[in-house]
C-alpha positions, -999 to +999 in steps of 0.1 A: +423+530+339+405+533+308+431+526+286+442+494+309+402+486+301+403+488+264+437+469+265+418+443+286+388+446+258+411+438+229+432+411+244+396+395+248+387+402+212+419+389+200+414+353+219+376+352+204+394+355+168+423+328+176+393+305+193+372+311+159+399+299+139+410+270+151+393+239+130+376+210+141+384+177+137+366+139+142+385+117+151+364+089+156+369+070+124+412+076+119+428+053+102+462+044+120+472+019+096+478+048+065+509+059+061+511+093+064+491+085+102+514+106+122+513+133+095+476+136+099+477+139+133+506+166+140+485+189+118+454+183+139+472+189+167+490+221+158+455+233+141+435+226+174+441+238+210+421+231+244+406+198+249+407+188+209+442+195+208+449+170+239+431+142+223+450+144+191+474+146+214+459+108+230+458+098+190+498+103+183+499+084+214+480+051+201+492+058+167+530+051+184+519+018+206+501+006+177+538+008+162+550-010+190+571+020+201+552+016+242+578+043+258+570+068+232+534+067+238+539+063+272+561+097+279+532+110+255+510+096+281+518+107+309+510+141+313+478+140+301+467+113+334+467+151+348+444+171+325+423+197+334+396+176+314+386+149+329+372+130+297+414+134+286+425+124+318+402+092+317+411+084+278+447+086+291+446+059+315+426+043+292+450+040+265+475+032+289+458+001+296+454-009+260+492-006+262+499-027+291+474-053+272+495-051+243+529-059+256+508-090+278+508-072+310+471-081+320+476-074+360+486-043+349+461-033+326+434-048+350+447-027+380+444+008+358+407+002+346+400-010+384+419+018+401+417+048+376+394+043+346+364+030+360+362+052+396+368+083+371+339+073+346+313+063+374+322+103+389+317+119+349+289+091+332+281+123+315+311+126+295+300+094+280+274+078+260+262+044+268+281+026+240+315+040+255+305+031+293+302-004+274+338-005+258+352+001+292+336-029+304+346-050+277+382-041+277+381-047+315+368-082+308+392-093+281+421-082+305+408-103+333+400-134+302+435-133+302+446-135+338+420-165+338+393-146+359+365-159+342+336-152+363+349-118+365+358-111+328+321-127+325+299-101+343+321-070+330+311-088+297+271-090+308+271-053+320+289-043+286+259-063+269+233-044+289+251-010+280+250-022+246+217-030+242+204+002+259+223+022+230+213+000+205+244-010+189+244-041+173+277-038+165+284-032+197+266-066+212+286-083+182+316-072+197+304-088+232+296-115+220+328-122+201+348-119+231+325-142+251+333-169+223+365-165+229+363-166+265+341-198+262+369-210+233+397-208+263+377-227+284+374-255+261+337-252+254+335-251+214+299-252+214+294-224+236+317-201+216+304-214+187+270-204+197+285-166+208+305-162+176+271-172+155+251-145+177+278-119+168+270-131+131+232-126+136+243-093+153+259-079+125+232-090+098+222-052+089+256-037+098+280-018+080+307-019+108+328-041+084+361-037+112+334-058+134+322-080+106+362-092+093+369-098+138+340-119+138+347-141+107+384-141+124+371-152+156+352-183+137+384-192+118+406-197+149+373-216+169+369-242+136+410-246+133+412-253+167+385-279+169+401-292+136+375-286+110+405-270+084+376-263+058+356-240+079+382-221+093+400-214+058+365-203+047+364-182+068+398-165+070+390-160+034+362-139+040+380-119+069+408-109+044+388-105+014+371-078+038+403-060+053+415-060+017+385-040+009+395-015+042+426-013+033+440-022+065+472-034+062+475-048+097+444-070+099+451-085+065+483-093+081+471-109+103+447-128+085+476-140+063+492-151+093+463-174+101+462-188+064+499-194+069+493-215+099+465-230+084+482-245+054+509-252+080+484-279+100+477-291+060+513-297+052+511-274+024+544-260+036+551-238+005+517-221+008+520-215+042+557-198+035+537-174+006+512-165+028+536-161+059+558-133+040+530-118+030+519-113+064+556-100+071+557-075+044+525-059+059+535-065+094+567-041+081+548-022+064+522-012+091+554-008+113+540-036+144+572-054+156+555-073+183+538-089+151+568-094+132+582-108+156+555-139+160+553-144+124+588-143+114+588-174+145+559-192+129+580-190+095+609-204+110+587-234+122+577-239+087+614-238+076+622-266+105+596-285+088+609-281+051+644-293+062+655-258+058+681-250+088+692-216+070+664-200+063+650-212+095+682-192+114+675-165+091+639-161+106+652-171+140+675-138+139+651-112+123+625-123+149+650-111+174+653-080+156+620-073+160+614-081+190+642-057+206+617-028+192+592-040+212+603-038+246+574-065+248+592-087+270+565-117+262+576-114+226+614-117+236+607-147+257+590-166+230+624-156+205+643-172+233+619-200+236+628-210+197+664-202+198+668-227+223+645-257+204+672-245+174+701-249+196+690-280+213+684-298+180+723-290+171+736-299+198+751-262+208+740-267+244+759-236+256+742-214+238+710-234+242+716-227+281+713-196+276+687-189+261+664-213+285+677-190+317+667-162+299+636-179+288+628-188+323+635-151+339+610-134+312+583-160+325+588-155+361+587-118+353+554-115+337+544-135+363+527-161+343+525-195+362+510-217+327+543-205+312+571-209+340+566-247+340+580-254+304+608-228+307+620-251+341+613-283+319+637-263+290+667-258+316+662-295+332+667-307+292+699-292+285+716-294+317+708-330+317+724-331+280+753-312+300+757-340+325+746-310+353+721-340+369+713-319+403+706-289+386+686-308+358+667-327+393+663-293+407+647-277+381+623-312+368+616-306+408+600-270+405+584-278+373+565-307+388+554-288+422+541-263+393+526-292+377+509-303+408+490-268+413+483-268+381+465-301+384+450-288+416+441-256+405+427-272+370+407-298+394+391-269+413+385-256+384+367-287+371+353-291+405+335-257+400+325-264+366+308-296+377+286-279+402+276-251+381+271-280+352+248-300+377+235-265+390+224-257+350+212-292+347+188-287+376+176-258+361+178-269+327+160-298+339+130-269+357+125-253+322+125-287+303+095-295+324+079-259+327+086-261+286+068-292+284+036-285+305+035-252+283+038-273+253+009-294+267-012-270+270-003-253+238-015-285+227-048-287+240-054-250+230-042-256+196-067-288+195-094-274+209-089-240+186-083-267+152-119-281+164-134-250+164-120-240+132-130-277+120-167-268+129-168-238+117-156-249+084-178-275+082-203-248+089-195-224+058-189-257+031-226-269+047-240-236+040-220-233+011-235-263-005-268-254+005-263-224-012-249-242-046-277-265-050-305-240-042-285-217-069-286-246-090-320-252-086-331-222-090-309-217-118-324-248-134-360-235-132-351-203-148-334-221-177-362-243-179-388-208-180-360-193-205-366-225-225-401-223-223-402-188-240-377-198-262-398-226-275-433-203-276-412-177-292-401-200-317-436-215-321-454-182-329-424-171-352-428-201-369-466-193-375-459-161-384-430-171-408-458-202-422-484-177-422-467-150-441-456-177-470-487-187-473-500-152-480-472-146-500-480-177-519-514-172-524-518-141-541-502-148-567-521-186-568-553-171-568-543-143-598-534-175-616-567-195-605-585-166-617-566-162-653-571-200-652-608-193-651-607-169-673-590-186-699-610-217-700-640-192-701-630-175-729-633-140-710-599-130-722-598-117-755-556-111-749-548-145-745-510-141-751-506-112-723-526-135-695-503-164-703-475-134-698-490-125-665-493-164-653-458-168-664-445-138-646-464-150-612-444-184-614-413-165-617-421-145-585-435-183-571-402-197-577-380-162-565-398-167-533-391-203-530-352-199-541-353-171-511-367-195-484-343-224-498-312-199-494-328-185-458-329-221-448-295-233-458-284-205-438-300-213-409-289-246-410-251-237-412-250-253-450-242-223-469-214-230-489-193-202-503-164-208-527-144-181-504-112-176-534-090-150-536-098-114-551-081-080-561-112-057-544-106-031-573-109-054-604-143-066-591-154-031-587-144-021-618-158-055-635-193-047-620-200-013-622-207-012-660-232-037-651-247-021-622-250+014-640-269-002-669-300-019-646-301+016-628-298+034-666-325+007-675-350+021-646-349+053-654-325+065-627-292+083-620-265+065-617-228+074-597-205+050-589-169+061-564-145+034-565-115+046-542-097+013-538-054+002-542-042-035-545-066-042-515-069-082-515-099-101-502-111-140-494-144-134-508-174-158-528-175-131-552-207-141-567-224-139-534-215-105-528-223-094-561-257-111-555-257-087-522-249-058-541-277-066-572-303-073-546-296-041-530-294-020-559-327-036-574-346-028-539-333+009-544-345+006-582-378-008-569-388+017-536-370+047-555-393+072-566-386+089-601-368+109-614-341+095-589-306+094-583-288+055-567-249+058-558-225+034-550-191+046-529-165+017-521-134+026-501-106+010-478-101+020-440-080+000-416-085-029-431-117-031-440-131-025-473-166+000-470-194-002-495-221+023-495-251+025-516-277+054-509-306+061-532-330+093-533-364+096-513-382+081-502-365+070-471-370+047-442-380+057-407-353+058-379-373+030-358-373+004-387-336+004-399-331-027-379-363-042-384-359-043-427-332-069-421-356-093-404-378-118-430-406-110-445-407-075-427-419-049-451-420-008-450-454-008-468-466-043-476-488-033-503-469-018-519-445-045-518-459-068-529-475-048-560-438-041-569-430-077-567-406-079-534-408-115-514-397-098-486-364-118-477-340-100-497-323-080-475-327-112-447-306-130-473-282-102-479-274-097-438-262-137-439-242-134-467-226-105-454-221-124-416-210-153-440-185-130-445-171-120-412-187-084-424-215-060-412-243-047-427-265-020-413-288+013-426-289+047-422-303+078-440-292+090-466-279+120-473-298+121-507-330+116-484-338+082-495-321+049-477-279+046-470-272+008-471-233+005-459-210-030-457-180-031-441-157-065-446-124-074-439-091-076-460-076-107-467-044-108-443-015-118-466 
């Protein structure tokens, strides 16, 4: 017992290990069209067991229909309709279907989604998501498109839109809506499918489900040829194929060529349409699809007939036939037939033409479709009229026409049914048109009464708006008008001041001269020569002080002229410091002169600076106290040249380095005017600097007297 329980143990262990090893495999995306498909797939099958093996299993199965080889993929089929798993069971039947709708057998594709597929999925929902329940439904409704149940193909189609939207797919409502265009394209209503085909577009806007994308350009293609519009629909073949070339799908682009074959067909560009006809063939061959061989080696014979090419037309005639006995699509075979006998007819072989119309006319009546029995009868009645066989030709005229008649019948109930769901959707049409346009009305009256209000209240905030402006201005106006005021008073008592200050500056040295005057004609003097010195010298200082208000006032006025030329900044230098160092020498002071300067140029009235520099050294000479030391550092820094002259104590206080530049201001003005200064020198030197575009400020200096620094710009070359 305990060994049979540790045998029992490792057989258990030993199924864990094989479980763990088999590999996974998603086979969602496969790509039946490559080559080495069925390759693929026989690995993932013998590398997979359980459920995953069965539906590689379901994969071989497609990968073989897809081939047109039906009875391989149905024996492969067929057991799996009894799975254990239910999902593999209802993806068999499934499948099947698809097969059925491939070799045209609609019925029978309808009856297995109605009998098998759909009472299986309703009993598992869980084995699904939402987007598959939808593909079931829209299979459903393109098999029952094709057995012309319209209303029924329709609401399969709605629920498959509902199941769609729920699992937000938009390539899934594309696909929905594709197939309602082309249900609304068989029905004759272009606008309708246009409008679905345009929603698939719309659909697909943000998608990357290009399969989905190329089907919907496709669909558009077939819905412009048909209405005619040759343009449109070879646009948009060419974007279908220019897609499917970019997925490699050898199929699809065969199919696409196909179109563009029969496109250029309908143009009469007959040697286009043969290019693009065998290439469709080659990938037809290629992808291995015989029931699509055989329609487009059919559609190249037709282009042969029309080039007046009888062999080549044969040719086609027989390798369709080829084709088409790998089928076993029986639709296929009847449409060979079909074109054999046009063949025949047209040369008169009317044996063999026979032939080929009975069997023509016993695939129809086997498939069991009624739209295409009629022609086949009209086929036989043609030949055996040609064979002189009048009763049999009256016979079979007879059943084409009783066809024809419920045809007609069944096309006027048809019509009949369309008118009353026309009138029905006019009635209704006609309920919304006037529910639309009361809504509109009242849209209208709320949009007028809103654009009234906003109208007010605009007319509110440009009111108060304006208000605002003209107060602002008003009040803007008054405090220009006070500004002015102050301005004016300002100017007023600075022009006193500036009057009174000449005056006094004027009549000091008036009354030392009145007084020598005096003294002269007195004979008080006993040193006449030195008082007519002393006069002489107050005239000079008369006149300095005049030349200094003239130049201050030309200033002012915006009449300064400089004769701006020119100049290497070094050579100056170097031309006036000999100069400069001999009035310092001459005042008993130090003298040191730095002259740090390269090929600097300048646009400079070079006697007006040097009459900056004089007048600045002289007021150092003048306020200097002895012994004393003046220097004089010139240097260049981004751009600019930088003049400095400092001179020994004493010095200036902080609070009246800006006031010194202003006229007439003086430190000590006694003392001042005992040394001679008018006052306006260093007024005079600030607007020949500004002149300039240059600075001018003071500082201390570091020698404890003044620090008087320039700064202008070098001339850009």
């Amino acid at each position: 017992m305990l060994y049979f329980r540790r045998y029992i143990a490792f057989f258990l262990l030993l199924c864990c290990l094989t479980q763990a090893k088999a590999q996974t495999y998603d086979l969602t995306n496969f790509n039946f069209a490559a080559s080495d498909a069925l390759a693929q797939l026989t690995k993932i099958q013998n590398n997979t067991t359980g459920e995953q093996q069965a539906d590689a299993t379901i994969s071989i199965a497609t990968l073989h229909w897809h081939r047109g080889r039906y009875d391989q993929a149905l024996a492969i089929l067929a057991p799996l309709k009894q799975s254990q798993w239910p999902k593999i069971t209802i993806m068999a039947w499934f499948e099947e279907s698809l097969i059925a709708q491939n070799r045209n057998h609609y019925a029978e594709a309808e009856r297995i989604m109605l009998e098998h597929v759909h009472p299986l999925v309703n009993l598992n929902l869980t084995l699904f998501t939402t987007n598959e329940q939808a593909n079931f439904y829209r299979m459903t409704g393109i098999y029952q498109r094709n057995l012309s149940k319209y209303d029924l193909a329709k609401q399969n189609y709605q629920i498959s839109l509902e199941l769609y939207s729920q699992s937000n797919r938009p390539s899934g409502m594309a696909r929905i809506y594709n197939a309602l265009g082309v249900l609304a394209e068989t029905e004759l209503d272009y606008d309708q499918a246009l409008m679905y085909q345009l929603n698939a577009m719309h659909a697909l806007s943000n998608s990357q489900d290009l399969m989905t994308i190329s089907a919907n350009f496709y669909n558009l293609g077939n819905l412009y040829m048909k209405t005619n519009d040759l343009t449109q629909a070879e646009h948009f073949y060419q974007k279908a194929l220019k897609i499917d070339l970019a997925r490699k799908n050898s199929k699809d682009c065969a199919f696409d060529y196909s179109q563009l074959a029969k496109l250029a067909h309908k143009k009469g560009q007959l040697k286009v349409a043969v290019e693009y006809n065998e290439k469709a063939i080659e990938l037809f061959l290629k992808a291995d699809a015989p029931a699509a061989t055989t329609q487009t080696y059919l559609q190249l014979a037709d282009i042969y007939k029309d080039l007046a090419n009888p062999t080549a037309r044969f040719a086609n005639l027989n390798h369709a036939q080829n084709s088409a006995m790998l089928t076993n699509d029986t639709f296929a075979q009847g449409r060979v037939h079909s074109h054999f006998f046009d063949y025949y007819l047209e040369n008169k072989a009317l044996n063999q033409a026979l032939s080929h119309a009975e069997q023509y006319l016993a695939i129809t009546q086997s498939l069991n479709n009624i739209s295409l029995v009629r022609p086949a009868h009209e086929k036989l009645a043609d030949v055996l009229a040609l064979k002189q066989d009048f009763s049999a030709a009256y016979s079979h005229l007879k059943l084409a026409y009783q066809q024809y008649q419920e045809d007609v019948s069944s096309e006027r109930i048809k019509e009949q049914e369309k008118s009353k769901k026309d009138v029905n959707l006019l009635q209704e049409q006609l309920k919304v048109s006037q529910l639309q346009q009361n809504e509109k009305a009242q849209q209208q009256i709320i949009a007028t009464e809103q654009a009234t209000k906003k109208w007010l209240v605009t007319l509110f905030f440009l009111s108060l708006l304006l208000f605002s402006v003209i107060i602002f201005n008003i009040w803007q106006r008054r405090k220009m008008a006070l500004l002015r005021n102050e301005l004016s008073e300002q100017l007023l008592k600075q022009k006193d001041q500036l009057l009174a200050d000449i005056s006094h500056e004027l009549r000091t040295p008036l009354t030392s001269m009145k007084l020598q005057v005096n003294a002269l004609q007195h004979n008080l003097i006993s040193d006449v020569q030195s008082s007519y010195s002393q006069m002489n010298q107050k005239v000079i200082d008369i006149n300095r002080l005049i030349s200094d208000i003239y130049e201050l006032a030309q200033s002012d006025s915006g009449h300064l002229v400089l004769n701006q030329q020119s100049h290497v900044a070094a050579a100056l230098f170097e031309s006036w410091q000999h100069e400069f160092a001999n009035y310092v020498k001459d005042h008993d002071f130090n003298w040191q002169c730095e002259i740090n300067l390269q090929q600097q140029t300048v646009l400079w009235d070079c006697d007006r600076i040097k009459q900056v520099l004089t007048n600045l050294i002289a007021n150092s000479c003048l306020y200097t106290d002895k012994p004393g030391t003046i220097t004089l550092s010139v240097y260049a820094k981004n751009h600019f040249i930088i003049i400095s002259i400092n001179d020994t104590a004493p010095g200036v206080p902080s609070d009246q380095f800006e006031q010194i530049f202003e006229r007439l201001y003086r430190v000590e003005k006694s003392r001042s005017r005992q040394l001679g200064g008018s006052g306006l020198g260093l007024a005079i030197c600030k607007n020949l600097i500004h002149a300039h575009q240059g600075q001018i400020r003071a500082t201390a200096s570091p020698l404890g007297g003044l620090k008087i620094s320039i700064k202008l710009p070098v001339c850009n070359k």
